[in-house]
C-alpha positions as CSV (number, residue, x, y, z in Angstrom):
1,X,-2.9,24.4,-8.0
2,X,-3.5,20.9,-7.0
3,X,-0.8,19.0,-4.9
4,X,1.0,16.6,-7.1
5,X,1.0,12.7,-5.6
6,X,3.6,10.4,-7.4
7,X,1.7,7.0,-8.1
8,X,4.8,4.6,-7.9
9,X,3.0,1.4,-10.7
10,X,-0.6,2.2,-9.2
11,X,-3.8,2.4,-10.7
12,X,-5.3,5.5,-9.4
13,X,-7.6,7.6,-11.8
14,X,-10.1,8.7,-9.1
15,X,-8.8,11.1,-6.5
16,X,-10.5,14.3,-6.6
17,X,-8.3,17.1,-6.5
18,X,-4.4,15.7,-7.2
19,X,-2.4,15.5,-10.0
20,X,-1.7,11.4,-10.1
21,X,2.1,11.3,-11.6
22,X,2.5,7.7,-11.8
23,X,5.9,5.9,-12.4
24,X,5.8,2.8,-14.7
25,X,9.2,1.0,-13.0
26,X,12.1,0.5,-14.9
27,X,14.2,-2.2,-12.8
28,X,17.2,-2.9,-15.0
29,X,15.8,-1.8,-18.3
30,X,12.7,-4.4,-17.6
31,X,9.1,-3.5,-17.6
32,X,8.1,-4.6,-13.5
33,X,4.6,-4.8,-14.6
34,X,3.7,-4.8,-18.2
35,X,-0.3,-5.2,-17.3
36,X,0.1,-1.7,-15.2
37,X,1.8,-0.2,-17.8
38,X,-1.2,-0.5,-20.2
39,X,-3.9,0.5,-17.9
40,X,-1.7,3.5,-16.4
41,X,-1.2,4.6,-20.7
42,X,-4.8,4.2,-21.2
43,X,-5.6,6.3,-18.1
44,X,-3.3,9.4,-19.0
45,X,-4.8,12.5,-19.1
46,X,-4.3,15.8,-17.4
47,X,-4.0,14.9,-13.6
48,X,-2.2,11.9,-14.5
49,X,1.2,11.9,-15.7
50,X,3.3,9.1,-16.8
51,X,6.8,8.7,-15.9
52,X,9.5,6.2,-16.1
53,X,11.9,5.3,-13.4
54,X,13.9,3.1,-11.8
55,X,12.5,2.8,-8.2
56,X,16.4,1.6,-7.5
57,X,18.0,4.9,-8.7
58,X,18.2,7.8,-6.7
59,X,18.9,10.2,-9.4
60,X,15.9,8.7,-11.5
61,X,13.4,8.5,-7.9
62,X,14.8,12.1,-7.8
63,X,13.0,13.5,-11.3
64,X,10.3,11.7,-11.0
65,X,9.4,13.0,-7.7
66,X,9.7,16.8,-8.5
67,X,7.7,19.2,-6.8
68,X,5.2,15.9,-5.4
69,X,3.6,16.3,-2.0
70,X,2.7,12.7,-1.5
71,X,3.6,9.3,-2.6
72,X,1.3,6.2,-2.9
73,X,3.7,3.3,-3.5
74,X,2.8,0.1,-4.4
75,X,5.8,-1.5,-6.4
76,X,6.6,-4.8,-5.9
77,X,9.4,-7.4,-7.8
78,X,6.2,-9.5,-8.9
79,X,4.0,-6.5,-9.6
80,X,2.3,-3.5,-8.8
81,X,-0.5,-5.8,-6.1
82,X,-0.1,-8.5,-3.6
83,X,-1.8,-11.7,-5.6
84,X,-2.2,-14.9,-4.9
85,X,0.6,-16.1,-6.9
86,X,3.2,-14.1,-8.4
87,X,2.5,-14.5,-12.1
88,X,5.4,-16.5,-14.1
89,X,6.8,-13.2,-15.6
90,X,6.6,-11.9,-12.1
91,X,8.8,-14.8,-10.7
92,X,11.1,-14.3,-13.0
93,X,11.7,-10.8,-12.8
94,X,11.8,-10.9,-9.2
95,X,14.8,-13.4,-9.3
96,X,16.3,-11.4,-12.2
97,X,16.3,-8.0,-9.7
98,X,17.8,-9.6,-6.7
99,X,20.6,-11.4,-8.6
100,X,21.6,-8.2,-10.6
101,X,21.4,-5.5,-8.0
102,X,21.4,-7.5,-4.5
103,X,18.0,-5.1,-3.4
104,X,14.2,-5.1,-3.8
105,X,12.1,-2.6,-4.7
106,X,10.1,-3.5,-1.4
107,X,12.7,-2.3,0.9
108,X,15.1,0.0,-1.2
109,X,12.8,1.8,-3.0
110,X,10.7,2.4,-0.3
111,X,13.7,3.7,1.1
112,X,14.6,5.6,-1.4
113,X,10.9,7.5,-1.8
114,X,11.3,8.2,1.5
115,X,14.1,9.7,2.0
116,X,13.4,11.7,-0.9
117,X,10.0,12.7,0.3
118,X,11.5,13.9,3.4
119,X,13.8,16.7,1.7
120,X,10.3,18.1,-0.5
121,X,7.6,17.8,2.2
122,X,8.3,19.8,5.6
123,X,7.3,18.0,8.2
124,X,7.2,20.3,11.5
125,X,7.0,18.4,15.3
126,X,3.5,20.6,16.1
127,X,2.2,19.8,13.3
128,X,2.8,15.8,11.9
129,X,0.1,14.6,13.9
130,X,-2.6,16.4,12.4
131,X,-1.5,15.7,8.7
132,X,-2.8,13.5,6.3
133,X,-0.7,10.8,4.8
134,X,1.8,11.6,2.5
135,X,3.6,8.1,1.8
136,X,1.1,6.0,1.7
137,X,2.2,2.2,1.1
138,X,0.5,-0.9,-0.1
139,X,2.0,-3.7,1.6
140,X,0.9,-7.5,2.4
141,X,-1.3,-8.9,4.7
142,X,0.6,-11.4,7.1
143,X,4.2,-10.2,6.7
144,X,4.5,-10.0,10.8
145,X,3.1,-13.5,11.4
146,X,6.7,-14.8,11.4
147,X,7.8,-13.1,14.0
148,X,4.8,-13.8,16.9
149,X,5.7,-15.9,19.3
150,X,5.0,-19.9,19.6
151,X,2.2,-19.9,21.3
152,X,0.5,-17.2,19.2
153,X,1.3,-19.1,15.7
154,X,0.2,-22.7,17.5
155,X,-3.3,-20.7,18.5
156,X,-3.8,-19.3,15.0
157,X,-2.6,-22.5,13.0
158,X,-4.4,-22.1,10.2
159,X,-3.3,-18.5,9.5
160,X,-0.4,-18.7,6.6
161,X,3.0,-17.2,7.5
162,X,5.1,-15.5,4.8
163,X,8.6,-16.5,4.9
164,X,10.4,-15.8,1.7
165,X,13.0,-13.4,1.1
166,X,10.6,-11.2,-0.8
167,X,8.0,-11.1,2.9
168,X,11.0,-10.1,4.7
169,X,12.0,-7.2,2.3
170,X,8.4,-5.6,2.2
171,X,8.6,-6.1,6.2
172,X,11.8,-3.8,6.4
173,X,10.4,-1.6,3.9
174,X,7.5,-0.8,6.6
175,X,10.9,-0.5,9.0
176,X,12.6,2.5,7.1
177,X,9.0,3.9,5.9
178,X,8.3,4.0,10.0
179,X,11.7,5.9,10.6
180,X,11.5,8.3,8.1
181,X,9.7,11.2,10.1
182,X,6.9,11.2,6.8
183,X,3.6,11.2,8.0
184,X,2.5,7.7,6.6
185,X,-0.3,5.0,6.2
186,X,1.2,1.3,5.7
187,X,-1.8,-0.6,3.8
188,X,-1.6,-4.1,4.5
189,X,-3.6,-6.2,1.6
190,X,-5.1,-9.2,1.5
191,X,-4.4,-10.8,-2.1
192,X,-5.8,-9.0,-4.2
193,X,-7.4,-10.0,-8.3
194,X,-8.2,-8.2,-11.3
195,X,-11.2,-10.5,-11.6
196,X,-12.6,-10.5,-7.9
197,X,-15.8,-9.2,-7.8
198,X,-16.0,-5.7,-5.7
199,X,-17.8,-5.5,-2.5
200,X,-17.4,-3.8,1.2
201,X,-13.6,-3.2,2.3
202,X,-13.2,-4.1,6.1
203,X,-10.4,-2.5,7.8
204,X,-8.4,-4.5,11.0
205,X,-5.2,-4.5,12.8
206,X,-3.4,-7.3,14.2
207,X,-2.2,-8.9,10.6
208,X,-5.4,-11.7,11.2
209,X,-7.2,-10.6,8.0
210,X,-7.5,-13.4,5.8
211,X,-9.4,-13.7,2.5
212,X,-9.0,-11.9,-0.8
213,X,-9.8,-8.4,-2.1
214,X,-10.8,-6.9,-5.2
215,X,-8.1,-4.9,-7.1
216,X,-10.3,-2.3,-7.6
217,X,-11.6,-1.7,-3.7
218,X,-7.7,-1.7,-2.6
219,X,-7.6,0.8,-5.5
220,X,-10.2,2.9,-4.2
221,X,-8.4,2.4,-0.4
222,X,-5.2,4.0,-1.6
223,X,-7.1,6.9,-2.9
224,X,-9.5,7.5,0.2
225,X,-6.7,7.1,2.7
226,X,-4.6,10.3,0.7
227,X,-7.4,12.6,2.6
228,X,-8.2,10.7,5.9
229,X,-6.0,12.2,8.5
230,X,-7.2,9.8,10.8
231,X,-5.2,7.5,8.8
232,X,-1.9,8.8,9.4
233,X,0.7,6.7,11.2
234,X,-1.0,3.5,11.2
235,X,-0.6,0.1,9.5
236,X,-3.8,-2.0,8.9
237,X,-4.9,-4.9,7.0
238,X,-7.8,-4.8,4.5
239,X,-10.0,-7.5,3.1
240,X,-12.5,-7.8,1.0
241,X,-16.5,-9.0,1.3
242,X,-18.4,-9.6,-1.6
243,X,-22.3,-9.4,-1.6
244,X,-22.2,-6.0,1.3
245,X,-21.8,-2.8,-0.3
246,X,-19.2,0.0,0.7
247,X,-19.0,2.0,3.3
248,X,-17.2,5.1,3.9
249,X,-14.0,3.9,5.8
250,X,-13.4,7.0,8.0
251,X,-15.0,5.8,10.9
252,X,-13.5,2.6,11.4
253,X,-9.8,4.2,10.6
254,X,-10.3,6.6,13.0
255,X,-11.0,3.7,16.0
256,X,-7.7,2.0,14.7
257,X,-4.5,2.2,17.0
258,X,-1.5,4.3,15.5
259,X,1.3,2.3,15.5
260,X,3.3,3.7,18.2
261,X,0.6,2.5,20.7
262,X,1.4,-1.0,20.1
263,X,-1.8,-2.3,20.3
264,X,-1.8,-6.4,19.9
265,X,-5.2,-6.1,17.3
266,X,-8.2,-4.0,17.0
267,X,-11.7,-5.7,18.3
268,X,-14.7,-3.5,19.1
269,X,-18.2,-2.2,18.2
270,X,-16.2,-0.1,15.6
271,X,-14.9,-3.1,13.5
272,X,-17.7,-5.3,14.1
273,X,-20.3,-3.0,12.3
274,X,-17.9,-3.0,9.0
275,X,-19.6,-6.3,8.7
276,X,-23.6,-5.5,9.5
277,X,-25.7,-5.9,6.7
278,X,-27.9,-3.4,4.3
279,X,-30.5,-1.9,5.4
280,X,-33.7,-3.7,4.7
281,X,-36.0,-1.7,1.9
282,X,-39.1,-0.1,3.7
C-alpha cells in the first residue's frame, strides 16, 4: 500500500510510489489559487486525490489529512509558489485573509499541519535522524535577510530583503515547523514562473541565492526531497540555471548543514560542481 502524502495547493504528479492527496485551499469560502485548482483537476487520477480544505481550520486540516504520512505544503495568501509579484487576485485575497481571520496560511497553517502531522506519524528519539522528510515546506528565498546584522546587509547591498507582513509570517511558519519534533525539509525558493524555461536546480544555504526558478524544477525539488533522507532537517535555498541540464541533487543535499549546526552558509567543492558544465561529446 503506498504511503499517502497530502499535497497542500501543489503540483505534484510525478512521485513514484505515493498517493498525492492534494488540498485545493478554501480560505473563507475563496478559491487561494484558482490557476492550481485547474492543473491539480486535470491531474486527478488514482494516486492523486483532490480535496478541499481550509488550511485555517483544524477540523477541516483534520479530514483532509487522514491516514497521510507526509505533507508537502506550499500554500501561500498569494498562491500556491513564491513569484515575482503576487498576481492582482493574489493581493487581494491576501488582504482579504488577514482582515477576516487576523492569521496567514504561512504561519497558521503550517502550524496547524504540523501539529496535526505529529499525532499520525510516530516519531521515535532513535530513530528521527535517519528518516526522510515528512513535512516538507516550500518557503521563500531571502526571508532571514532582515534579521542579519548591519554589517552583513551593508556587505551584500544588492541582495533584496523581504520585509512585509506576509515575509515575516512564512518566517515563523519555518519557527513552529522547526519545533514540531516532524522530521522536515524547509525549501527556500527563488521566485519561481510558469513560463521560465527549465534547467539545472542548484542547492545553497545561507539565504544568498538570488535569481529565478522554473515552476516546474521546484516542482520536481519537492518531489525528489520526499525520498532524500539526507534532506531531513535542513532549510536551503534553490535557484534556477537555464542552459545546464539536471543533476541528481542527492549529493549536494547530503554536503548541506542541518539546521541545528548553525552553519553561516554552505561554500565548497560540493556546491561549486552544481554549476560545472556538460560533458563535452566525444
Amino acid at each position: 500500500e503506498p504511503m499517502a502524502v497530502l499535497a497542500v495547493s501543489a503540483v505534484l504528479d510525478k512521485i513514484p510510489g505515493v498517493i498525492v492527496r492534494a488540498t485545493v485551499p478554501s480560505l473563507n469560502g475563496t478559491s487561494a489559487d484558482a490557476a492550481d485548482s485547474a492543473v491539480l483537476r486535470s491531474l486527478a487520477s488514482k494516486r492523486l486525490q483532490i480535496v478541499e480544505c481550509d488550511l485555517l481550520s483544524p477540523a477541516s486540516l483534520r479530514g483532509a489529512m487522514a491516514d497521510v504520512g507526509a505533507v508537502v505544503y506550499c500554500a501561500t495568501s498569494t498562491g500556491s509558489f513564491p513569484a515575482r509579484t503576487a498576481s492582482p487576485i493574489g493581493k487581494v485575497l491576501a488582504r482579504f485573509v488577514t482582515a477576516t481571520s487576523g492569521k496567514y496560511v504561512e504561519e497558521e497553517g503550517v502550524r496547524l499541519a504540523a501539529d496535526e502531522l505529529a499525532k499520525q506519524v510516530t516519531i521515535s528519539p532513535n530513530s528521527a535522524r535517519s528518516m526522510t522528510p515528512k513535512f516538507i515546506l516550500l518557503s521563500s528565498a531571502g526571508l532571514s535577510r532582515s534579521g542579519w546584522s548591519r554589517e552583513k546587509k551593508r556587505a551584500l547591498a544588492e541582495l533584496p530583503i523581504g520585509t512585509s507582513p506576509l515575509a515575516e509570517a512564512r518566517l515563523r511558519g519555518e519557527g513552529f515547523l522547526k519545533t514540531s519534533g516532524l522530521p522536515y525539509s524547509i525549501v527556500r525558493s527563488c521566485p519561481a514562473s510558469a513560463t521560465e524555461r527549465r534547467g539545472r536546480t542548484v542547492f545553497s544555504s545561507g539565504d544568498l541565492a538570488v535569481g529565478t526558478i522554473s515552476r516546474q524544477d521546484a516542482v520536481d525539488v519537492l518531489a525528489d526531497v520526499l525520498t532524500i533522507q539526507t534532506a531531513a532537517w535542513k532549510t536551503f535555498e534553490v535557484q534556477g540555471v537555464q542552459g545546464l541540464s539536471p543533476l541528481p541533487p542527492k549529493a549536494t543535499l547530503e554536503y548541506l548543514p542541518l539546521d541545528s549546526d548553525g552553519a553561516g552558509f554552505t561554500t565548497g567543492y560540493a556546491v561549486l560542481q552544481q554549476l560545472r558544465p556538460p560533458e563535452p561529446k566525444k
